[in-house]
KEBABA-337434 format. One record per residue: x negated, y, z negated of N, C-alpha, C, O, CB in turn. Coordinates in steps of 0.02 Angstrom, whole numbers. Glycine has a CB too. Layout:
% residues N
<n.east=X	n.north=Y	n.up=Z	ca.east=X	ca.north=Y	ca.up=Z	c.east=X	c.north=Y	c.up=Z	o.east=X	o.north=Y	o.up=Z	cb.east=X	cb.north=Y	cb.up=Z>
...
% end
This chain:
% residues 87
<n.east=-312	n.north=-1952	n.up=943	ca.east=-329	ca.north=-1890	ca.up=975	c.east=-274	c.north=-1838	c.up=965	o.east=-289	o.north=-1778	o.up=964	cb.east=-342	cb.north=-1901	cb.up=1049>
<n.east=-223	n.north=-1854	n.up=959	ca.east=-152	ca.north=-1834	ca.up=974	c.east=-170	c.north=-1793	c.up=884	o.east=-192	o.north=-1737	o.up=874	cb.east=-74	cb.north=-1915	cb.up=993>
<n.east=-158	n.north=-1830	n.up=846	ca.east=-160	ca.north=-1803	ca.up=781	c.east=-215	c.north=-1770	c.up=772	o.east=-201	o.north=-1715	o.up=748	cb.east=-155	cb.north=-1848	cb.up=732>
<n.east=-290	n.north=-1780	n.up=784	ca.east=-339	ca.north=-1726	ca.up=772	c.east=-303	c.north=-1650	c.up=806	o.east=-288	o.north=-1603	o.up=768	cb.east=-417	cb.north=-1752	cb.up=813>
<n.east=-294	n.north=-1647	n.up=870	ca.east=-261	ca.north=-1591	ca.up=907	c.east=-187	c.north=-1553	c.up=870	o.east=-164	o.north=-1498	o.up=882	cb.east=-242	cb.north=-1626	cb.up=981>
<n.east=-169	n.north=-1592	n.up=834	ca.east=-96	ca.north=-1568	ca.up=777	c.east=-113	c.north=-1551	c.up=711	o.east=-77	o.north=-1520	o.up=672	cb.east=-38	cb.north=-1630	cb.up=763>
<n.east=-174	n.north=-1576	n.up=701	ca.east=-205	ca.north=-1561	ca.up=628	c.east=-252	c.north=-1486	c.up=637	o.east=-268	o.north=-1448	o.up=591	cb.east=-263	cb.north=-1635	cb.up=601>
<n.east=-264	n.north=-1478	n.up=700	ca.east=-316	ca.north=-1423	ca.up=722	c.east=-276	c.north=-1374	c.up=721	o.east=-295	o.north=-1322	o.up=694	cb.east=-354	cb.north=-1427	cb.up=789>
<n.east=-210	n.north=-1377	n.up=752	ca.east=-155	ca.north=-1328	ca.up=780	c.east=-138	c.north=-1306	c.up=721	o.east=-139	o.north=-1246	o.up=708	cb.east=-93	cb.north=-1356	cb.up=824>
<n.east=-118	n.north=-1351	n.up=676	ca.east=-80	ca.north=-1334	ca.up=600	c.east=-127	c.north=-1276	c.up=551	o.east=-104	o.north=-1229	o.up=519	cb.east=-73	cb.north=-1421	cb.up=548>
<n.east=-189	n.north=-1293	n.up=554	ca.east=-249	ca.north=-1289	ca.up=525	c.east=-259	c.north=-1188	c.up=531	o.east=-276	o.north=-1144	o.up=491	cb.east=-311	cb.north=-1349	cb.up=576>
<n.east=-232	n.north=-1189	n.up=626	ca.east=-257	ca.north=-1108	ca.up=629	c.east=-205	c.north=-1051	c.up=615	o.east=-211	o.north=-992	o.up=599	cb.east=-285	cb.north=-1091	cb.up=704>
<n.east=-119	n.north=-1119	n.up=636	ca.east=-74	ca.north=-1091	ca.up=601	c.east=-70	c.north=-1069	c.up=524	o.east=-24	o.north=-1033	o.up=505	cb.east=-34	cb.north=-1127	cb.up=612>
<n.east=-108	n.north=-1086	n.up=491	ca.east=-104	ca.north=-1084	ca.up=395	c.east=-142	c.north=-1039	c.up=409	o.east=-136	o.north=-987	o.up=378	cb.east=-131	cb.north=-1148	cb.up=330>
<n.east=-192	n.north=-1044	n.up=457	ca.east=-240	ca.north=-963	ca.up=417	c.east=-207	c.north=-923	c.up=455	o.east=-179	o.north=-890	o.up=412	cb.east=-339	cb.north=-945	cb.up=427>
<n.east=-193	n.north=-905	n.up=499	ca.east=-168	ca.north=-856	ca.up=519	c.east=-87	c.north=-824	c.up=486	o.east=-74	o.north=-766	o.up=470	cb.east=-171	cb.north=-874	cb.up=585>
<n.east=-56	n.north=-867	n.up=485	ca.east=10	ca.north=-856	ca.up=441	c.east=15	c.north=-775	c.up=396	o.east=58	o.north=-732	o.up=397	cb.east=9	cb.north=-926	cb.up=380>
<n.east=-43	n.north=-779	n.up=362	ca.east=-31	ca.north=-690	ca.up=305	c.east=-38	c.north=-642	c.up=359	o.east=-3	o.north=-591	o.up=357	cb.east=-110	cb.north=-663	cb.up=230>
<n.east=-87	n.north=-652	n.up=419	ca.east=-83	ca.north=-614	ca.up=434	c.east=-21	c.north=-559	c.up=470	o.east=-19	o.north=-498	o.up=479	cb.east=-121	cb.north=-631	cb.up=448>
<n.east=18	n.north=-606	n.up=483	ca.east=80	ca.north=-582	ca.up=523	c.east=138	c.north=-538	c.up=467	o.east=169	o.north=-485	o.up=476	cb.east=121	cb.north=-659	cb.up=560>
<n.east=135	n.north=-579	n.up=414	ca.east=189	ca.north=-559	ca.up=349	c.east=144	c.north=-476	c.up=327	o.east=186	o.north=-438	o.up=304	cb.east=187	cb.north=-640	cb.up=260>
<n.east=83	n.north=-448	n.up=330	ca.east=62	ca.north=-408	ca.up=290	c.east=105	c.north=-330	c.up=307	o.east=133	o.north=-320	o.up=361	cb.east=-18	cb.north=-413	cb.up=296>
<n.east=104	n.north=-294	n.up=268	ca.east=136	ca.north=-244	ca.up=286	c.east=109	c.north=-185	c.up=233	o.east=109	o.north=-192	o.up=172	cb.east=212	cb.north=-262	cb.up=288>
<n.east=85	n.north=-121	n.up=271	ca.east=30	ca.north=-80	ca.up=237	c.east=100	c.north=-20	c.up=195	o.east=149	o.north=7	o.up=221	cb.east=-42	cb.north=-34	cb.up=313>
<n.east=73	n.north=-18	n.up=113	ca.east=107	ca.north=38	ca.up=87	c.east=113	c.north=105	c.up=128	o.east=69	o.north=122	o.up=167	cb.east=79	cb.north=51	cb.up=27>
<n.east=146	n.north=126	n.up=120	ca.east=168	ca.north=194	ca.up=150	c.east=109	c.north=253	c.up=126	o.east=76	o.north=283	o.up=168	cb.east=252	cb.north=215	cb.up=117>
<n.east=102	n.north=263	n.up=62	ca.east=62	ca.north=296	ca.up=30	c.east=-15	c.north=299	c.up=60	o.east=-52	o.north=347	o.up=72	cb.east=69	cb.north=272	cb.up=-33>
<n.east=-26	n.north=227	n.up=68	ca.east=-94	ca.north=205	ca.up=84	c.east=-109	c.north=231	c.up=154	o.east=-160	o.north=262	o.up=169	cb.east=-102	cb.north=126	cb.up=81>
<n.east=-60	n.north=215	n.up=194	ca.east=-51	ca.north=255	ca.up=285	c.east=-45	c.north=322	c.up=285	o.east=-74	o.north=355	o.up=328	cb.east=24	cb.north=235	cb.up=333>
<n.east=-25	n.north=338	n.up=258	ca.east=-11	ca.north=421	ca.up=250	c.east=-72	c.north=441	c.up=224	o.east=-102	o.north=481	o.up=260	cb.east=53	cb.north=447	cb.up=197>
<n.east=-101	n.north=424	n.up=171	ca.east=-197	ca.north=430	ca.up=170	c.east=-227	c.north=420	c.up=234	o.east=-249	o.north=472	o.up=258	cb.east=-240	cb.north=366	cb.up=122>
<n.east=-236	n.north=365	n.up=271	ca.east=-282	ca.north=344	ca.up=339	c.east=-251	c.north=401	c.up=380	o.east=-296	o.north=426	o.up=413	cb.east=-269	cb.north=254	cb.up=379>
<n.east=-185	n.north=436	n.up=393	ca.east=-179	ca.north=459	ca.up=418	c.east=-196	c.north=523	c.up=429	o.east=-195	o.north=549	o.up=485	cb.east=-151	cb.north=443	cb.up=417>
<n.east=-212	n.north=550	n.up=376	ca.east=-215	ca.north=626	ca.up=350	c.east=-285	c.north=647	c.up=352	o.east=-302	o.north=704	o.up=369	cb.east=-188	cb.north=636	cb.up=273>
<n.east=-341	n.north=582	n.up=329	ca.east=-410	ca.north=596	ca.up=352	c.east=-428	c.north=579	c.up=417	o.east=-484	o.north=596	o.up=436	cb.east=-455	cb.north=566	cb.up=313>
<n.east=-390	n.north=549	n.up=454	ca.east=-396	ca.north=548	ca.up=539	c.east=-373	c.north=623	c.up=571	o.east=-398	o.north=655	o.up=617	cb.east=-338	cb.north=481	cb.up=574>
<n.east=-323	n.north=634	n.up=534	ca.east=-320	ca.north=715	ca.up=568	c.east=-365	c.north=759	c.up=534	o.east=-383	o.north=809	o.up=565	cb.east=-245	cb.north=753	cb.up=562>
<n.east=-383	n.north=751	n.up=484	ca.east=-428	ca.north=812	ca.up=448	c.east=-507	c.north=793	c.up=480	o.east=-550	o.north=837	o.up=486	cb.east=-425	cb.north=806	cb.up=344>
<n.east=-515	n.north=737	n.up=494	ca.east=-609	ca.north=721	ca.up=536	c.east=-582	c.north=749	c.up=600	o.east=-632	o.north=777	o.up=620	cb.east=-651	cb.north=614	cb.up=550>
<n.east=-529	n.north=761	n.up=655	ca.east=-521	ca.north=776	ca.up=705	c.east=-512	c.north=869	c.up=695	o.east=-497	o.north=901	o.up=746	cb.east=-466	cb.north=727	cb.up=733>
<n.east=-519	n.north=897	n.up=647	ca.east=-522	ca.north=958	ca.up=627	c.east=-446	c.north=995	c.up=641	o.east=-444	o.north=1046	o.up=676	cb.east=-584	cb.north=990	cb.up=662>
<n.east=-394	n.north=970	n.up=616	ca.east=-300	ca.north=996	ca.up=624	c.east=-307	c.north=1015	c.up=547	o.east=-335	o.north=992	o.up=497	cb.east=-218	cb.north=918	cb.up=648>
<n.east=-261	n.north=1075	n.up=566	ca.east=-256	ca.north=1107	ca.up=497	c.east=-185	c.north=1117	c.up=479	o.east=-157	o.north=1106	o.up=532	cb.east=-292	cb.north=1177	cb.up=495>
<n.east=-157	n.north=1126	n.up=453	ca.east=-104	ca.north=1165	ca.up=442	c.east=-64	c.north=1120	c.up=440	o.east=-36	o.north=1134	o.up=493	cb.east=-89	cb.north=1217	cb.up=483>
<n.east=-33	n.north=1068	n.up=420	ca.east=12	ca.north=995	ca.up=442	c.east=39	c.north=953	c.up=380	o.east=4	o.north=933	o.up=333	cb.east=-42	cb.north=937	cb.up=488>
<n.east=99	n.north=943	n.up=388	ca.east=116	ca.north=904	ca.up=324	c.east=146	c.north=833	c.up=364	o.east=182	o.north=831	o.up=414	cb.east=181	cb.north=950	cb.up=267>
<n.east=123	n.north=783	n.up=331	ca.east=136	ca.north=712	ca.up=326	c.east=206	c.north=692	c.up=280	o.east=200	o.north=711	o.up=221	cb.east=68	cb.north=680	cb.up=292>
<n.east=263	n.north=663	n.up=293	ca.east=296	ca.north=653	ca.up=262	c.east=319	c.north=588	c.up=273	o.east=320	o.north=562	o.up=329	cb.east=327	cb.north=695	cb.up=260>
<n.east=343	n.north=555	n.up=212	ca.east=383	ca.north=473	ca.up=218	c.east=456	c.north=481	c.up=223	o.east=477	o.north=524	o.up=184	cb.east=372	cb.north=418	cb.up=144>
<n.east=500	n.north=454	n.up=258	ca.east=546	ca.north=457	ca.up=281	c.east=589	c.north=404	c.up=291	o.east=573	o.north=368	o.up=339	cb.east=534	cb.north=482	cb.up=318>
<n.east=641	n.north=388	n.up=259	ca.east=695	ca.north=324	ca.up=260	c.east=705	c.north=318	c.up=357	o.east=722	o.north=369	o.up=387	cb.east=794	cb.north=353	cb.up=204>
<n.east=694	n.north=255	n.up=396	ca.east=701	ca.north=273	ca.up=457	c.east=771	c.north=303	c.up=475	o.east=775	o.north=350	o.up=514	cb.east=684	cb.north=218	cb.up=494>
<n.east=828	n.north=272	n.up=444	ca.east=890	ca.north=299	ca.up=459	c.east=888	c.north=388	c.up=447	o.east=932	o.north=426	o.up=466	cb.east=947	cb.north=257	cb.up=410>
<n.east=842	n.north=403	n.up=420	ca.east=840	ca.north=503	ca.up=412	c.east=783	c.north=531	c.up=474	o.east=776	o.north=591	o.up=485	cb.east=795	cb.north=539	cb.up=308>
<n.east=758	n.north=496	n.up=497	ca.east=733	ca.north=521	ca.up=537	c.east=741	c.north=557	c.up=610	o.east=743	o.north=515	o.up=655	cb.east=711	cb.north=491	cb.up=533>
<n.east=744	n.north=600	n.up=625	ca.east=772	ca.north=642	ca.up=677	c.east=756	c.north=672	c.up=733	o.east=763	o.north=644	o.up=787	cb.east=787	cb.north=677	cb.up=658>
<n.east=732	n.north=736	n.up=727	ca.east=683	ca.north=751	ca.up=806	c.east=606	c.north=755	c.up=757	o.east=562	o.north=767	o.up=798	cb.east=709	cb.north=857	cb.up=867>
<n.east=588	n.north=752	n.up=716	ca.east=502	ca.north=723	ca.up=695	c.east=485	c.north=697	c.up=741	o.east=525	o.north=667	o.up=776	cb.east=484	cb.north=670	cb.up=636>
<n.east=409	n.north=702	n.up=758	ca.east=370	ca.north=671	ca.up=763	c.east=344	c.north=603	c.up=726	o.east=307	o.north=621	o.up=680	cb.east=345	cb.north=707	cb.up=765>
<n.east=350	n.north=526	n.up=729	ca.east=348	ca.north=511	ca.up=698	c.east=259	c.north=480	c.up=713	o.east=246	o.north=459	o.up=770	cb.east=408	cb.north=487	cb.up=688>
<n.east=209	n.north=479	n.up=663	ca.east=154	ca.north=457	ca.up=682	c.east=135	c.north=386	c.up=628	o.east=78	o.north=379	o.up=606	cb.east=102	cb.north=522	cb.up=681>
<n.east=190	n.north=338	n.up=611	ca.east=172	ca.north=291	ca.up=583	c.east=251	c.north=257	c.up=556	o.east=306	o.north=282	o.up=544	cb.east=116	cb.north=313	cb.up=531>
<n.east=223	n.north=189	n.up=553	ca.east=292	ca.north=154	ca.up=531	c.east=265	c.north=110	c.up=459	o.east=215	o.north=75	o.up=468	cb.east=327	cb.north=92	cb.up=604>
<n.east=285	n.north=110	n.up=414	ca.east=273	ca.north=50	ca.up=340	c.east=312	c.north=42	c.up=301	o.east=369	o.north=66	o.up=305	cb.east=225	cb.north=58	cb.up=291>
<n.east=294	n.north=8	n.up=256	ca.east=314	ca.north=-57	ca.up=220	c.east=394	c.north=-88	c.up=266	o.east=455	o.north=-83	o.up=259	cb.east=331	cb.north=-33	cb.up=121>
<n.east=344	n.north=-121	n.up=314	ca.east=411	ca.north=-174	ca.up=346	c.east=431	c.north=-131	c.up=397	o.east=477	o.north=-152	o.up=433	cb.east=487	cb.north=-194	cb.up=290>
<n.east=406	n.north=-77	n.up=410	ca.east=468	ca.north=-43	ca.up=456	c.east=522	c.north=4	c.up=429	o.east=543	o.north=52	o.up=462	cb.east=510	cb.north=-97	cb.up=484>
<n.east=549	n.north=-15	n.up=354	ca.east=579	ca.north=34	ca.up=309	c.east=575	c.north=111	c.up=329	o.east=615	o.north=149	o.up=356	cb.east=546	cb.north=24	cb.up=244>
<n.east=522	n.north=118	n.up=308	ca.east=506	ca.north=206	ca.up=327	c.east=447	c.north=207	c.up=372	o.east=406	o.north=164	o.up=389	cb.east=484	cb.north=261	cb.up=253>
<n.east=458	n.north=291	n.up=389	ca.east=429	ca.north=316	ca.up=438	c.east=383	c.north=372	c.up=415	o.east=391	o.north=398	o.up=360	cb.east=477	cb.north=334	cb.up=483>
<n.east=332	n.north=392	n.up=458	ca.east=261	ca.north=430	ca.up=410	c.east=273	c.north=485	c.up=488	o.east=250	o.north=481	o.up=545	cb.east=150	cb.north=364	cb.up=393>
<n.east=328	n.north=545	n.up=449	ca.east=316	ca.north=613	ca.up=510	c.east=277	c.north=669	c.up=514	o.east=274	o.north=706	o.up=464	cb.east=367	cb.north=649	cb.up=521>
<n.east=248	n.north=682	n.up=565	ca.east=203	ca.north=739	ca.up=550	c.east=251	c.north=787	c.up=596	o.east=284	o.north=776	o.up=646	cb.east=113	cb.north=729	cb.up=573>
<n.east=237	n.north=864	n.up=546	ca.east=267	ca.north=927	ca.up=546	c.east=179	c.north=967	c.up=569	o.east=121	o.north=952	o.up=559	cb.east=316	cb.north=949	cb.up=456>
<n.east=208	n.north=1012	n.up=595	ca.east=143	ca.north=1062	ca.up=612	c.east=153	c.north=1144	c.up=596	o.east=173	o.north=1188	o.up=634	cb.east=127	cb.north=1055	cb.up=697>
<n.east=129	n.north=1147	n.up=526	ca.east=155	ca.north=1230	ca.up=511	c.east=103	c.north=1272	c.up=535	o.east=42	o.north=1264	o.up=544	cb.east=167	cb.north=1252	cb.up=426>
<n.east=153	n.north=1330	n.up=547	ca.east=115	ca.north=1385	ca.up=571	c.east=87	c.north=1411	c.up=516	o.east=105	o.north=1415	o.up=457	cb.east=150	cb.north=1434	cb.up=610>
<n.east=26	n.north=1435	n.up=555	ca.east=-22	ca.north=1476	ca.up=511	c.east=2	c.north=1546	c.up=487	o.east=-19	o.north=1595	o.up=517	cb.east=-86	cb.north=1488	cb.up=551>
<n.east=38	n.north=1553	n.up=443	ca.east=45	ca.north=1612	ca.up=410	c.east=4	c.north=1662	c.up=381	o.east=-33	o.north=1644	o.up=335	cb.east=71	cb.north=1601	cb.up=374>
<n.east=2	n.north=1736	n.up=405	ca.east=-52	ca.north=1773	ca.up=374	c.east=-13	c.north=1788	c.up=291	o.east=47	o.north=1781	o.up=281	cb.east=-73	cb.north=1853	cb.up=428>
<n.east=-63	n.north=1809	n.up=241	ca.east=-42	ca.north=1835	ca.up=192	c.east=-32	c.north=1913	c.up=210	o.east=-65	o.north=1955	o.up=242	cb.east=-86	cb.north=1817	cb.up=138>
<n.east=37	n.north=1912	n.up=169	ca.east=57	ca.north=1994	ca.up=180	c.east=22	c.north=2058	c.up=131	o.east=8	o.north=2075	o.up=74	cb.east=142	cb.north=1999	cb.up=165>
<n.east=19	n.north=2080	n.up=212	ca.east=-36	ca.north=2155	ca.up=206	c.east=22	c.north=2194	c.up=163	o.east=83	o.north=2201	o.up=167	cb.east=-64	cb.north=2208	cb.up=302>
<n.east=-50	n.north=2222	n.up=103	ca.east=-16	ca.north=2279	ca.up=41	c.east=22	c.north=2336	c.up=78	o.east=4	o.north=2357	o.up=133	cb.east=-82	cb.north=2322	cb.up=-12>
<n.east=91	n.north=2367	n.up=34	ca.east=124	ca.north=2404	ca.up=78	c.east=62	c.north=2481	c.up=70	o.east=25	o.north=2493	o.up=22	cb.east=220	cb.north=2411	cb.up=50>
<n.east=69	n.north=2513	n.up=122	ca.east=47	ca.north=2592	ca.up=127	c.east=67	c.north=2648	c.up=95	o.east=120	o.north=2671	o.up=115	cb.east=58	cb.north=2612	cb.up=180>
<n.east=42	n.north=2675	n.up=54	ca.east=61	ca.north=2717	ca.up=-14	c.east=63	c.north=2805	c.up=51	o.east=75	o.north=2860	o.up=27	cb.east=-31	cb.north=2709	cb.up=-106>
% end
C-alpha cells in the first residue's frame, strides 16, 4: 500500500515538475500585454523591458524570463500637432 501511495506521489510530482521551471520570454509578455491594454481601449503608452537592477520609479506591469527583467509601462501624453505659424 505504502509503495502504490509513493509511486502515485512520484507520478504527479514528474508531471507537474515543467510546470514550475517554465518561464515566459519577455517579448512574448510584452505582446499579451499590449493587446490587454489596447482591448481595454489605453492609448498613448509605451511598454518597455528593463534589466531589474535599472528599474526605478516605473511602473512595473510584468516580470520575465526568470525574473531577469521587468516589462514597464510609461503613459505619454497626448500631444497636439503644432498649429501652422500666422502669416
Amino acid at each position: 500500500m505504502k509503495m502504490i501511495r509513493l509511486a502515485m506521489m512520484l507520478e504527479v510530482l514528474l508531471l507537474c515538475a515543467p510546470l514550475f521551471g517554465q518561464t515566459k520570454p519577455c517579448e512574448e509578455l510584452k505582446n499579451e500585454i499590449e493587446a490587454k491594454l489596447k482591448d481595454k481601449g489605453v492609448k498613448n503608452f509605451t511598454l518597455d523591458i528593463v534589466p531589474v537592477d535599472q528599474v526605478k520609479d516605473q511602473k512595473v506591469v510584468g516580470s520575465c524570463d526568470g525574473g531577469k527583467n521587468k516589462i514597464t509601462y510609461t503613459k505619454e501624453s497626448a500631444t497636439k500637432a503644432p498649429e501652422p505659424a500666422k502669416k
